[in-house]
KEBARO-487270 format. One record per residue: x, y, z of N, C-alpha, C in turn; residue in three letters. Coordinates in steps of 0.02 Angstrom, whole numbers, padded with zeros to 5 digits, always signed. Atoms other than C-alpha are relative to their C-alpha. Layout:
# residues N
XYZXYZXYZALA
...
//
This chain:
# residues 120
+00042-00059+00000+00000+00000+00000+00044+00062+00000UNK
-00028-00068+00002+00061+00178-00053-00014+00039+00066UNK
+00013-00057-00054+00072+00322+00092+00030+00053-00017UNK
-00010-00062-00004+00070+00491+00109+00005+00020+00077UNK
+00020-00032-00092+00130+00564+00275+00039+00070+00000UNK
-00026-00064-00011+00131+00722+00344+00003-00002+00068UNK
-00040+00011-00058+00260+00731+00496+00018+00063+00043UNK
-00016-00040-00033+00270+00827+00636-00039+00093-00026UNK
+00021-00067+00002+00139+00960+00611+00002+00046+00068UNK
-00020-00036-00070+00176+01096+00738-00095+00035-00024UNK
+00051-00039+00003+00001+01183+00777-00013+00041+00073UNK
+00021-00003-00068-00072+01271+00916-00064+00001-00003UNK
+00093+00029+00011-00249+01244+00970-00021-00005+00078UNK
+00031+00002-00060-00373+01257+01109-00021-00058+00035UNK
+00032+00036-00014-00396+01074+01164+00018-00010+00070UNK
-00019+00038-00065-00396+00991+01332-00049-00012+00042UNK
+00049+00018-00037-00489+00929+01483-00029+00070+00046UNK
+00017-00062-00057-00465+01091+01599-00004+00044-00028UNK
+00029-00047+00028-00544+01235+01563+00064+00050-00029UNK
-00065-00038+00013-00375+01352+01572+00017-00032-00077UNK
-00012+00020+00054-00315+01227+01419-00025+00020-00072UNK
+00044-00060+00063-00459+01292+01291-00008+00077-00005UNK
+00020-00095+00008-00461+01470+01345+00072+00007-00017UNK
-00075-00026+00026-00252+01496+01336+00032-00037-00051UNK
-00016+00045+00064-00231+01346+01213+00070-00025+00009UNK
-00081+00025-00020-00050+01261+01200+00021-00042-00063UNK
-00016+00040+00068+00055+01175+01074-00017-00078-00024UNK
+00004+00053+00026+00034+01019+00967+00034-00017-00052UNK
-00028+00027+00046+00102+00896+00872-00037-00038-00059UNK
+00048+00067+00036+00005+00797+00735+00053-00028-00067UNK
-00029+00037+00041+00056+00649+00635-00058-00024-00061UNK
+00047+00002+00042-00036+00609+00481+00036-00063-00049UNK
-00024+00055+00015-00005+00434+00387-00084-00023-00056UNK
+00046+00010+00046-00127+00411+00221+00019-00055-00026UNK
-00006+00052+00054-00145+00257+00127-00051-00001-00044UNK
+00057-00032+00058-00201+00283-00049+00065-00043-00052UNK
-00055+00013+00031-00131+00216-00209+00032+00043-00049UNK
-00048-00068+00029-00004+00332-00293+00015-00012-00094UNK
-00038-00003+00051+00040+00248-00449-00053+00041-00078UNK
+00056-00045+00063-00116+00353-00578+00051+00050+00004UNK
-00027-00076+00006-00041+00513-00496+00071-00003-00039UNK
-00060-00001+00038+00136+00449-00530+00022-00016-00083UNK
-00011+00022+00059+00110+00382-00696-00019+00079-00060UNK
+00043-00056+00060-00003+00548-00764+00047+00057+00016UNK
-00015-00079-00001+00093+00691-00673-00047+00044+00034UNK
+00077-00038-00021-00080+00744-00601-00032-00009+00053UNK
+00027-00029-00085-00116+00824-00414-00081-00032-00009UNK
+00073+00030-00007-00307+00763-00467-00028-00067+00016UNK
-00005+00069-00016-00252+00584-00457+00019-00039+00054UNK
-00027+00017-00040-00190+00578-00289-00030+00058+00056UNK
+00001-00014-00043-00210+00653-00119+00018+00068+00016UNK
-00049-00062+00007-00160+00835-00109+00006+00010+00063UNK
-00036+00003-00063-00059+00850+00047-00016+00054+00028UNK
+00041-00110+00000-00092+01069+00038-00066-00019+00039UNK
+00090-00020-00019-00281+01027+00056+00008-00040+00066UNK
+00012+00022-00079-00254+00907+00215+00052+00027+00053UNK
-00044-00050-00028-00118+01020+00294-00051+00069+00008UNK
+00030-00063-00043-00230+01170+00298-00103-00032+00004UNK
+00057+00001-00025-00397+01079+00333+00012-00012+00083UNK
-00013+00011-00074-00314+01019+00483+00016+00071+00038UNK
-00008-00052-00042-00233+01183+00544-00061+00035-00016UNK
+00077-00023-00008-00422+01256+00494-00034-00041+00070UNK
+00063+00024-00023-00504+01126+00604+00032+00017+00095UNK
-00040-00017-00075-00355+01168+00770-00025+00085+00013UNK
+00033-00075-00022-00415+01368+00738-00060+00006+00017UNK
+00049+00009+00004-00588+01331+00733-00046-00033+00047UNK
+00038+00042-00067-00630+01202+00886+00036+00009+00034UNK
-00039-00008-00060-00607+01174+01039-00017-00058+00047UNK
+00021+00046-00033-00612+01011+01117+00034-00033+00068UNK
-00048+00027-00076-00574+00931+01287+00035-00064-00003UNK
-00025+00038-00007-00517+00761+01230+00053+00012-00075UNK
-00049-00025+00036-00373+00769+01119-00021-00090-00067UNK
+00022+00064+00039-00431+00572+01049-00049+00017-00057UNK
+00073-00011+00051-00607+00672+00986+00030+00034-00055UNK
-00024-00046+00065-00480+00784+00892+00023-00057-00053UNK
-00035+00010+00056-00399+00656+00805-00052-00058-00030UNK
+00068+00032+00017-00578+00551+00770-00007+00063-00057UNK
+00050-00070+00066-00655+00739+00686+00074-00001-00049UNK
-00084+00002+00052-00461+00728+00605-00005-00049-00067UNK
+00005+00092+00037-00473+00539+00534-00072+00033-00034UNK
+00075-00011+00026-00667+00589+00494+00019+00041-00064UNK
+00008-00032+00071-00614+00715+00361+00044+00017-00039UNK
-00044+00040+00057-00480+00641+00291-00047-00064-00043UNK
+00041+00062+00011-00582+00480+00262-00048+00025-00071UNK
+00034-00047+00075-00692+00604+00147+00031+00027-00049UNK
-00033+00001+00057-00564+00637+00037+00009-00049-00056UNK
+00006+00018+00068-00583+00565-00144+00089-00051+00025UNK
-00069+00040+00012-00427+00415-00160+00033-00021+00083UNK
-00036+00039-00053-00396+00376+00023-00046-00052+00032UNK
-00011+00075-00006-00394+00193+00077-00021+00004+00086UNK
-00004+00029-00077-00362+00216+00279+00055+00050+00011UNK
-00037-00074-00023-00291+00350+00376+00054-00028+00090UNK
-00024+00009-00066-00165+00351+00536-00005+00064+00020UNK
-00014-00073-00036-00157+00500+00658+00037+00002+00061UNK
-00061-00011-00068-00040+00546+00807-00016+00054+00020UNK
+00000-00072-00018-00083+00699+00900+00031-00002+00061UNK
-00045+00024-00054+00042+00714+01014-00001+00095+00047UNK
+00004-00047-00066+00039+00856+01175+00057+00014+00036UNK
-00070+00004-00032+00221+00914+01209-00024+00012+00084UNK
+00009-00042-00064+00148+01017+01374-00056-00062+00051UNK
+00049+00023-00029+00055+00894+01486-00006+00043+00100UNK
+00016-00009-00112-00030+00949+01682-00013-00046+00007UNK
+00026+00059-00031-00021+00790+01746+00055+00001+00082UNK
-00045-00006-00044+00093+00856+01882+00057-00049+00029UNK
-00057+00024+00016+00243+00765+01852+00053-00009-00071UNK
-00051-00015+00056+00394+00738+01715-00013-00039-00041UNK
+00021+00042+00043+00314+00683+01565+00020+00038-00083UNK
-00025-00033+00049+00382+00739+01387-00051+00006-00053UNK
+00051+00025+00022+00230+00710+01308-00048-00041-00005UNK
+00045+00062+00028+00077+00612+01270-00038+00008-00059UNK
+00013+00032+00079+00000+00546+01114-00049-00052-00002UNK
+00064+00054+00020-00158+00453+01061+00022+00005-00077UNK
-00007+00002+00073-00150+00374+00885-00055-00061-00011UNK
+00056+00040+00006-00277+00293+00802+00009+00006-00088UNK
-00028+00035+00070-00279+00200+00621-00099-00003-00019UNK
+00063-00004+00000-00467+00228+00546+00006-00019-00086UNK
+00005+00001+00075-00535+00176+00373-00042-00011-00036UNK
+00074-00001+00027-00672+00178+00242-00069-00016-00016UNK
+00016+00045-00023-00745+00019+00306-00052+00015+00079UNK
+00020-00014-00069-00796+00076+00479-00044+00052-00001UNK
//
């Protein structure tokens, strides 16, 4: 299976459980992992035949300006959800990873990832 990934999106965004988290917002990471098959686009030359990376790079930083959710899992569900609606993709991975955690201790991050696909 062909992939398209887009690595290490830096964003910032209002999500989290405690209120402070959605009102001052904090950084993120997202991982993005498409499976689609490549060889039309590669054979024709033609962005129409494949996945355009542009359009899921700024639907995502659209959908981090735009909401505001407390579980960081529901983000990457509404994430997976509208990728899935894109024309040529197969099955999606996501990573949204939370450099900053309050869990009051030394944690460098956490990260939910979840693998969704056109089936489900």
């Amino acid at each position: 299976m062909d992939k398209i990934r887009l690595k290490n999106i830096q964003l910032y965004g209002y999500h989290g459980y405690f209120k402070e988290e959605r009102e001052i917002g904090q950084k993120f990471e997202v991982d993005i992992e498409i499976s689609t098959e490549l060889i039309k686009a590669a054979e024709s030359d033609n962005l129409k035949k494949t996945v355009n990376y542009q359009d899921v790079f700024n639907e995502v930083t659209n959908y981090f300006k735009f909401n505001r959710k407390k579980l960081i899992e529901t983000v990457a569900q509404d994430i997976a959800n509208i990728i899935l609606c894109k024309k040529n993709v197969i099955d999606v991975k996501i990573i949204i990873r939370k450099p900053s955690v309050p869990i009051g201790g030394v944690c460098s991050s956490v990260e939910v990832e979840l693998f969704r696909n056109n089936n489900e």
